[in-house]
SEVOVO-153871 format. One line per field, with one value per residue: x, y negated, z of N, C-alpha, C in turn; residue number from 1. Coordinates in steps of 0.1 Angstrom, whole numbers, always signed. Layout:
<nodes>
nc1 = [X;...] $
nc2 = [Y;...] $
nc3 = [Z;...] $
cac1 = [X;...] $
cac2 = [Y;...] $
cac3 = [Z;...] $
cc1 = [X;...] $
cc2 = [Y;...] $
cc3 = [Z;...] $
resi = [NUM;...] $
</nodes>
This chain:
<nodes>
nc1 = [-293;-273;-241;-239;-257;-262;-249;-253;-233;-230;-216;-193;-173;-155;-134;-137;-157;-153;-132;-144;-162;-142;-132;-151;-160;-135;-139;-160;-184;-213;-221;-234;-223;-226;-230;-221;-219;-225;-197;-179;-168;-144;-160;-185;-215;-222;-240;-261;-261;-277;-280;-293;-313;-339;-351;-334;-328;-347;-337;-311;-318;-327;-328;-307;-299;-285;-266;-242;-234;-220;-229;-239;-213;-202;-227;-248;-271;-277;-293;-321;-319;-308;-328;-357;-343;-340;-358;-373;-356;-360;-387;-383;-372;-346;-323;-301;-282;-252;-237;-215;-197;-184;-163;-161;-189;-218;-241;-273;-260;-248;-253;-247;-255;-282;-287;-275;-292;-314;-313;-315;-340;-349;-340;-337;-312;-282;-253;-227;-203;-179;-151;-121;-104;-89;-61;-56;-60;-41;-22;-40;-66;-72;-76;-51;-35;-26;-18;+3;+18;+21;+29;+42;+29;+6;-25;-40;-63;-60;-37;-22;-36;-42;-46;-62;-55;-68;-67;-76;-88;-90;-109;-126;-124;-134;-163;-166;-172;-191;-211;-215;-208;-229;-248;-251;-236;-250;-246;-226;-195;-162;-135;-104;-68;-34;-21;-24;-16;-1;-3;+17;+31;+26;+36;+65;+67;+62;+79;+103;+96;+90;+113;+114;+110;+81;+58;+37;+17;+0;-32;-56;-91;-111;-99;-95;-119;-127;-116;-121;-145;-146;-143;-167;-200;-213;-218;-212;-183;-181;-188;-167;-143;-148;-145;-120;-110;-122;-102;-83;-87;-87;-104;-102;-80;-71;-74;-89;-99;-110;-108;-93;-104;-128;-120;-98;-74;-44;-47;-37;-10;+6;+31;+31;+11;+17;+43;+26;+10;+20;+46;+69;+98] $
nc2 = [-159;-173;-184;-198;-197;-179;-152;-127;-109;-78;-60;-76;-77;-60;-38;-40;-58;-80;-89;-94;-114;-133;-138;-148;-173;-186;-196;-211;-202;-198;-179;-159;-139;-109;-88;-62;-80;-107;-119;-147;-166;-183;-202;-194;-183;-168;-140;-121;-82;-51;-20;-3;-14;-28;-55;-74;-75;-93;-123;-118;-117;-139;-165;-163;-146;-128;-98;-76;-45;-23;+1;+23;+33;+67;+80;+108;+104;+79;+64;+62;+44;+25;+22;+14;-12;-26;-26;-46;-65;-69;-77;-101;-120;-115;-110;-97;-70;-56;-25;-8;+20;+52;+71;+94;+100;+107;+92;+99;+116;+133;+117;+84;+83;+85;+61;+44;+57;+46;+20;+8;+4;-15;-36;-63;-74;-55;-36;-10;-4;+16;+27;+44;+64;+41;+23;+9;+28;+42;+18;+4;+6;+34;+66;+81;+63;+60;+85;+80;+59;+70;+99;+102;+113;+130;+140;+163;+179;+183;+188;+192;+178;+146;+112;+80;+58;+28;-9;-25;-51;-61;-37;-62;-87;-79;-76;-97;-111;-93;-104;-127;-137;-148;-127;-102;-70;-44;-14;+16;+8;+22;+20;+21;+24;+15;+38;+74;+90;+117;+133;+138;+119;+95;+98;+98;+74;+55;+69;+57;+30;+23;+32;+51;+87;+101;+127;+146;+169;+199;+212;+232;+235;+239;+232;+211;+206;+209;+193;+171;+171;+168;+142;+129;+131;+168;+175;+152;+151;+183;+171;+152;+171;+181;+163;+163;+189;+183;+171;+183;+202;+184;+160;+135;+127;+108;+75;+42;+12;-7;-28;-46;-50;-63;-85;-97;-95;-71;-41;-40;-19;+3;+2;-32;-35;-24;-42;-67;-62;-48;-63;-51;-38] $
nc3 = [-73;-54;-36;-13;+9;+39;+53;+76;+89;+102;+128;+132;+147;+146;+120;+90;+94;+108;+92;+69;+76;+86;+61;+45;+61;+59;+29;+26;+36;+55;+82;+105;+128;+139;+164;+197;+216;+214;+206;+202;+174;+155;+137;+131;+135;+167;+172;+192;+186;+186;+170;+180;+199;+193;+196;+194;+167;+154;+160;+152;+117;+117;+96;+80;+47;+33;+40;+56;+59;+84;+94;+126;+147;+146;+149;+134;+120;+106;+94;+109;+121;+110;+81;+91;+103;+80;+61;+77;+69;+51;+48;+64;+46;+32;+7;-5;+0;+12;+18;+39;+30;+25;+8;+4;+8;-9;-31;-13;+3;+33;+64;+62;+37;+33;+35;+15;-10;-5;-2;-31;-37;-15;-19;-41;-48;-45;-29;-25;-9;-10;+2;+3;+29;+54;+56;+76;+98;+105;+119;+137;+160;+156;+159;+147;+149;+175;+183;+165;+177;+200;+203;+180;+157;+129;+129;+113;+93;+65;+49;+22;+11;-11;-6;-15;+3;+13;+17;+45;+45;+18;+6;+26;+11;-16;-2;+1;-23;-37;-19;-18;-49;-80;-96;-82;-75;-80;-78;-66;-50;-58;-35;-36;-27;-44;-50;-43;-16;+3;+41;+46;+29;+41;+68;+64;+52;+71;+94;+82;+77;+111;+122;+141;+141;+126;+124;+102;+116;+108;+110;+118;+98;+121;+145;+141;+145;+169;+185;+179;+185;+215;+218;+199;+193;+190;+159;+147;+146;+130;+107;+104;+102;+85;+60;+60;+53;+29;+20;+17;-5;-28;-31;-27;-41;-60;-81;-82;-101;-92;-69;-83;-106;-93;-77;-93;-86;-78;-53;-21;-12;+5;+22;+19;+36;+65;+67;+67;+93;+109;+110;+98;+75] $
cac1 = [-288;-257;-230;-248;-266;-259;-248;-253;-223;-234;-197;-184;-156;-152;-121;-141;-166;-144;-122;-155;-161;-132;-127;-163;-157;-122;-143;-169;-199;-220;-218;-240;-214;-239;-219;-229;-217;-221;-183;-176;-157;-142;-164;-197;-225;-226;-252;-258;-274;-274;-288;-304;-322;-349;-355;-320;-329;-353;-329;-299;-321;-337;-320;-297;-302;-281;-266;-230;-243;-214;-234;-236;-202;-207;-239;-248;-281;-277;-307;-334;-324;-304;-341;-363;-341;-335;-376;-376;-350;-364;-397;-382;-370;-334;-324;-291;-276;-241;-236;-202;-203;-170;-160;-163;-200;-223;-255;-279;-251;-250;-251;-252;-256;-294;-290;-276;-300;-329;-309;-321;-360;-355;-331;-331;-299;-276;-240;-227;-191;-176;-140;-112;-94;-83;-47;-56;-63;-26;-19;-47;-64;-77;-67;-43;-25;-23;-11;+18;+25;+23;+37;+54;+26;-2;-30;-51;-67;-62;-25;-14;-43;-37;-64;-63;-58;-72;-59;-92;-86;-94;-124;-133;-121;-148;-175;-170;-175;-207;-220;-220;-214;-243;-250;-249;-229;-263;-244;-214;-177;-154;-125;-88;-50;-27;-15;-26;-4;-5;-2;+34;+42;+22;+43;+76;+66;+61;+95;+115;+93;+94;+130;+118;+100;+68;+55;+21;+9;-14;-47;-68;-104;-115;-90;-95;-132;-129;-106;-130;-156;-140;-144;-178;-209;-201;-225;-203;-172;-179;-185;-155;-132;-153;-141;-105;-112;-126;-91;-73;-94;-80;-120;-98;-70;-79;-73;-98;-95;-126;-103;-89;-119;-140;-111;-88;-62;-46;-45;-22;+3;+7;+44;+29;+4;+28;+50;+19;+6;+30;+54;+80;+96] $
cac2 = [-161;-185;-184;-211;-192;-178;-142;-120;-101;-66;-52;-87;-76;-45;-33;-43;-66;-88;-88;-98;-125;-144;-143;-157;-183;-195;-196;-220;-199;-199;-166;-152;-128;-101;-76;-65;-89;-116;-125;-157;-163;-196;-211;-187;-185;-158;-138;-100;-73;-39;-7;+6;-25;-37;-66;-81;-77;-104;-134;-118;-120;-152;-176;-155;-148;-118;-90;-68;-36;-15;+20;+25;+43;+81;+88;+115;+98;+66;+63;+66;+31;+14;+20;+2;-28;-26;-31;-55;-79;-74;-85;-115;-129;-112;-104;-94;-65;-53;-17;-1;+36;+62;+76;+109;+102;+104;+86;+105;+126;+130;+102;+67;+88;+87;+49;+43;+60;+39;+8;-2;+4;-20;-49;-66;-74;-48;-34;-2;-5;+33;+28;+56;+61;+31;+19;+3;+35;+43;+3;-4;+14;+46;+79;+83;+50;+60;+96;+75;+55;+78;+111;+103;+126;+128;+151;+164;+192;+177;+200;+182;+168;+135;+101;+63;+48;+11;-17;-35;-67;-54;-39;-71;-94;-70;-75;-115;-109;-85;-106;-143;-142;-156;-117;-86;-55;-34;-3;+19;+7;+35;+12;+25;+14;+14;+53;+82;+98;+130;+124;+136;+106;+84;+101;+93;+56;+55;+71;+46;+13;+22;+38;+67;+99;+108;+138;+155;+184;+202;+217;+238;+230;+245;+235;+194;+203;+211;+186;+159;+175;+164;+126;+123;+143;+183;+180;+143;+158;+189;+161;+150;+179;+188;+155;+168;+200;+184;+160;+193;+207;+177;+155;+124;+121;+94;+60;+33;+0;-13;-41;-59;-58;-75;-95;-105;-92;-58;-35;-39;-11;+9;-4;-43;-36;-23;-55;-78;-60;-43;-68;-41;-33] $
cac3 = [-60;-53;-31;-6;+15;+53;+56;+87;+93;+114;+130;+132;+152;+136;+115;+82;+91;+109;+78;+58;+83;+84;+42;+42;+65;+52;+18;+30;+38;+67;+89;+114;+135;+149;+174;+210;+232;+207;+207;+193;+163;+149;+123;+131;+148;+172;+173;+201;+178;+183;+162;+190;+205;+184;+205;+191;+155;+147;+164;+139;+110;+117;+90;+70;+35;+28;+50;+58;+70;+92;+103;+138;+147;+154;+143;+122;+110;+108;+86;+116;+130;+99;+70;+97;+103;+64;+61;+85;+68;+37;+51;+69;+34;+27;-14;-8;+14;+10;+27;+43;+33;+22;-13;+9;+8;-24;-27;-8;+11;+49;+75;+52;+22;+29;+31;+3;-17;-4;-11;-42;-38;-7;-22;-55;-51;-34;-37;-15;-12;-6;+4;+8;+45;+59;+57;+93;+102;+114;+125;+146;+173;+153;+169;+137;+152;+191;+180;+158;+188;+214;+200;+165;+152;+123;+133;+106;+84;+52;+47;+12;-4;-14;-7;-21;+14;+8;+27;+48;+35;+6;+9;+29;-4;-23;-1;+0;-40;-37;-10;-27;-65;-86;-100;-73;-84;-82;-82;-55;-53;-52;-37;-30;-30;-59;-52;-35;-7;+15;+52;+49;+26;+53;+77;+57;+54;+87;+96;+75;+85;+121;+128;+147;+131;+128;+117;+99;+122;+101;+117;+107;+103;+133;+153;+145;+151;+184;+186;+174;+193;+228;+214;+194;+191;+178;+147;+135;+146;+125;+98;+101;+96;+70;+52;+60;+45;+18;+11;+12;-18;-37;-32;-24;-48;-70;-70;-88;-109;-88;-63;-90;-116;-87;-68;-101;-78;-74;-45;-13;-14;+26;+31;+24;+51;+72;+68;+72;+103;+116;+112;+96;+59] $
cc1 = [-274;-252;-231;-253;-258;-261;-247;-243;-223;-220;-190;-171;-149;-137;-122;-148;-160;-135;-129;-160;-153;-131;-142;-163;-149;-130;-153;-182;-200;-221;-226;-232;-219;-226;-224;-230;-218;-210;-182;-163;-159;-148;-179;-202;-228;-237;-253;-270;-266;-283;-295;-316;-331;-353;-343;-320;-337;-344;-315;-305;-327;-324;-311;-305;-298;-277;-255;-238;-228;-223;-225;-227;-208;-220;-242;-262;-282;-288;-318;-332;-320;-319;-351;-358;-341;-349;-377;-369;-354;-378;-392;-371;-355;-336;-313;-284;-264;-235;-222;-207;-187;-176;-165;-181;-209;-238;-266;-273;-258;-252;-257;-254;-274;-299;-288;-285;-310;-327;-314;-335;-359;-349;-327;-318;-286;-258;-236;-209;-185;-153;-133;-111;-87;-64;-46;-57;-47;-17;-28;-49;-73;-67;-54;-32;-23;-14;+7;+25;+33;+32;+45;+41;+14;-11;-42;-50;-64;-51;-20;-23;-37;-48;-56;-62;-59;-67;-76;-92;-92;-105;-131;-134;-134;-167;-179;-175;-191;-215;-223;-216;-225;-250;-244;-243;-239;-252;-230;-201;-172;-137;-111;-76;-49;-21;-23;-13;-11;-4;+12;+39;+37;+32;+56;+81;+69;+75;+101;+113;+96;+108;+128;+108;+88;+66;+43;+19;-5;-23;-53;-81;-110;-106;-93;-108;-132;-123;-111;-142;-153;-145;-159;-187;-206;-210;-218;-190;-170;-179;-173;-146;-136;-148;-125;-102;-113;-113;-85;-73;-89;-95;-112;-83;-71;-77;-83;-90;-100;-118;-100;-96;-128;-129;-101;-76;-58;-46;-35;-21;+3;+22;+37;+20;+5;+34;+37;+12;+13;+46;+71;+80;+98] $
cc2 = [-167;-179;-190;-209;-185;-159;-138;-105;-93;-56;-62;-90;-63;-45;-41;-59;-78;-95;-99;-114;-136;-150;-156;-172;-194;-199;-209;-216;-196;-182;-169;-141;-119;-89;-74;-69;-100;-123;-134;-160;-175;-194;-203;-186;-173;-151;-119;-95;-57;-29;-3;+0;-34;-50;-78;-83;-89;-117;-130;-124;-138;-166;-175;-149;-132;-114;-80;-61;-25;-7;+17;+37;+57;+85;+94;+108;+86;+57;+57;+51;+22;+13;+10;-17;-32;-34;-47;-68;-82;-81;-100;-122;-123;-108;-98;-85;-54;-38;-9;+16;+45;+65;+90;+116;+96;+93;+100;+119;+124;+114;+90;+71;+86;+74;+44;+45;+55;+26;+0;-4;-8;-39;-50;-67;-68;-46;-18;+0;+14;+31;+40;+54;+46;+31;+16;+17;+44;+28;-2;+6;+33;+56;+80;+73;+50;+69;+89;+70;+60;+92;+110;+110;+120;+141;+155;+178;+193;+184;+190;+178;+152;+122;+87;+57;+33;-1;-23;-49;-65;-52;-55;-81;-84;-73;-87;-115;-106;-97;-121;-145;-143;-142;-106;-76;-42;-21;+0;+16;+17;+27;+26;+18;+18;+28;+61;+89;+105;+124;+127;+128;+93;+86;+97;+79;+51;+55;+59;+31;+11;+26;+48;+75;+101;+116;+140;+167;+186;+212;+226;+232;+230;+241;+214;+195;+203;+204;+173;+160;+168;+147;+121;+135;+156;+183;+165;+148;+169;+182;+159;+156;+184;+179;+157;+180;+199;+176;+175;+200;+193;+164;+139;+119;+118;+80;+51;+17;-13;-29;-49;-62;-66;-87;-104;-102;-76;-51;-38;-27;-10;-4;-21;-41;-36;-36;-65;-74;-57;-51;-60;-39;-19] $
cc3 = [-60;-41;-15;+7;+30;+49;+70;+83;+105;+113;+126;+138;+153;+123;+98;+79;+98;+99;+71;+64;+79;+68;+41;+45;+61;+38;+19;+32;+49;+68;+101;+119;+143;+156;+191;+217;+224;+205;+197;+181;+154;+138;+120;+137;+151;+172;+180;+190;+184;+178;+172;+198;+196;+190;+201;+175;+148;+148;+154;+125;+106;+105;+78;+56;+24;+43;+47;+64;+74;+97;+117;+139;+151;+155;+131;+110;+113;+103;+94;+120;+114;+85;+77;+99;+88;+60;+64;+81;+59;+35;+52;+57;+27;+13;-13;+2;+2;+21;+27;+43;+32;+12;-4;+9;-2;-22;-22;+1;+23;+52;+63;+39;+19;+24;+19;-7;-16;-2;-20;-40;-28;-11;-37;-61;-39;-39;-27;-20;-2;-7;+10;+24;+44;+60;+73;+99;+114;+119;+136;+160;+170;+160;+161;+147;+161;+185;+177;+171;+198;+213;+190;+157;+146;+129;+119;+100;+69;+45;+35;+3;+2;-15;-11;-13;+9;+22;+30;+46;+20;+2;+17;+17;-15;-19;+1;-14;-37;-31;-18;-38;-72;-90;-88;-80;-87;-85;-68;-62;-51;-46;-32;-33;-42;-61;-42;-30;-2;+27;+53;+43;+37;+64;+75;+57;+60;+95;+92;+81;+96;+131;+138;+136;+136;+120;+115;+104;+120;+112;+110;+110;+113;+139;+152;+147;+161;+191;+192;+188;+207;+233;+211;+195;+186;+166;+138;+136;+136;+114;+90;+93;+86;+59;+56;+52;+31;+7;+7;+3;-31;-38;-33;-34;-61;-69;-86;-92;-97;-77;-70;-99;-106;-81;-78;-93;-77;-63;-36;-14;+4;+30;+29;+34;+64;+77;+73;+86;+115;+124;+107;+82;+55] $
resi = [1;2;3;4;5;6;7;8;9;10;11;12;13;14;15;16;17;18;19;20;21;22;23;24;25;26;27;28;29;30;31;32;33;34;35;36;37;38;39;40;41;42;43;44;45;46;47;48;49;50;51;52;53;54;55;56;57;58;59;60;61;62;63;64;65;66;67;68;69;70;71;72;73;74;75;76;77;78;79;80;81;82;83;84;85;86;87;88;89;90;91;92;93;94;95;96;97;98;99;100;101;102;103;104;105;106;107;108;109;110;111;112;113;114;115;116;117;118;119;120;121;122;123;124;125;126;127;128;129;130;131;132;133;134;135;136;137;138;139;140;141;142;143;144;145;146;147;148;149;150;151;152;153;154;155;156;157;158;159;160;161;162;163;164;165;166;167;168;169;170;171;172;173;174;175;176;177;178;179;180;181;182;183;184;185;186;187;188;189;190;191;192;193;194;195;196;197;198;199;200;201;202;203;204;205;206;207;208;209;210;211;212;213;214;215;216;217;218;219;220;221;222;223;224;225;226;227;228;229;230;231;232;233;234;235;236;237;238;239;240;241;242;243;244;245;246;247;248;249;250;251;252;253;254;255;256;257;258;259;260;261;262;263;264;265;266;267;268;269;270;271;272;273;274;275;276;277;278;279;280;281] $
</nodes>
């Protein structure tokens, strides 16, 4: 499989798949932009899809060759709708699907963990990119990044474990790789940045880049469940803090080779993210 071929990008205006978009584009490949209002996007052909509307999935698939797969936000099983369309594209001719999962989640874990695992049986040529916490995650419009705005403040359970936050560019530069070099990665990326931090050196960062203070107010588990709970379902919510629990156990401090063995490039670093988003040194 070549390079050549028309990718469908699902979560095309998504944090990631937006990301994955655009690189593709600027690269010279043809993009199908699937998202639920089909919002248009220089240099691709729109297209409305949603996980929940089977009626929307044949007109994404129709033409495409490979496949970005973004999990439907906030669901604990994402399985029940993401294995049938999975079927369905591998019927209508696809070889190549490229799936958004977390390092937090193993092959056959919770949520996309199930997907993952039934991956390979369904696509010759697959890849499952498992990236750390997001760098955008305190820049954009994640709670992390209102919180910062709005109060100065980090909220979490995580106390002083330490995670790989990865810049999304990044991961997106990875999954332009997976998705159109001549050989598939057939196997999970464990991506992260070039260091692991606590959220009190995020919070530190933060201070210095932006000139007021922010601070990490730790939680207990219970206390960002119920928290969560308020926001998303209480059985992904409990999810969650469970993956906060689990940084604080030390599950996330780690950082990998995996961006610059597939990209030939190394890791962006929080403070350049900062400066390129934020606009701040």
């Amino acid at each position: 499989m070549t390079g050549t071929g028309t990718t469908l990008v699902v979560g095309a205006t998504g944090t990631t798949g937006g990301r994955t978009a655009g690189q593709l584009i600027a690269a010279g490949h043809r993009v199908k932009a699937a998202s639920r209002r089909a919002t248009p996007l220089a240099g691709a052909e729109p297209v409305r899809f949603d996980w929940y509307d089977t009626a929307t999935h044949d007109a994404a698939l129709d033409g495409a060759d490979r496949v970005y797969l973004v999990p439907p936000p906030g669901d604990s099983d994402p399985a029940a709708v993401m294995l049938p369309f999975l079927r369905r594209a591998r019927a209508a001719g696809l070889r190549r699907a490229v799936l958004l999962s977390s390092s937090a989640v193993p092959e056959g874990g919770p949520a996309v963990g199930a997907v993952h695992r039934a991956l390979p049986g369904l696509f010759e040529e697959w890849a499952v990119l498992r990236p750390s916490w997001f760098m955008q995650n305190f820049t954009g419009t994640h709670a992390h990044a209102v919180s910062v705005r709005e109060d100065g403040t980090i909220l979490t359970a995580a106390g002083s474990g330490r995670v790989g936050f990865v810049d999304a560019d990044d991961i997106a530069a990875v999954a332009v790789r997976a998705l159109t070099d001549d050989a598939a990665p057939c196997e999970d990326l464990i991506l992260t940045g070039p260091e692991a931090l606590d959220h009190d050196d995020i919070a530190a960062i933060l201070t210095r880049a932006g000139g007021r203070p922010v601070v990490h107010r730790r939680l207990t588990h219970e206390q960002l469940r119920d928290r969560l709970a308020q926001l998303v379902p209480p059985d992904f919510a409990a999810m969650l803090a469970g993956m906060d629990q689990a940084i604080a156990l030390g599950a996330e401090d780690r950082t990998t080779d995996t961006v610059r063995r597939v990209t030939g490039r190394p890791p962006h670093g929080f403070r350049e993210v900062l400066e390129r988003e934020l606009g701040v040194r």
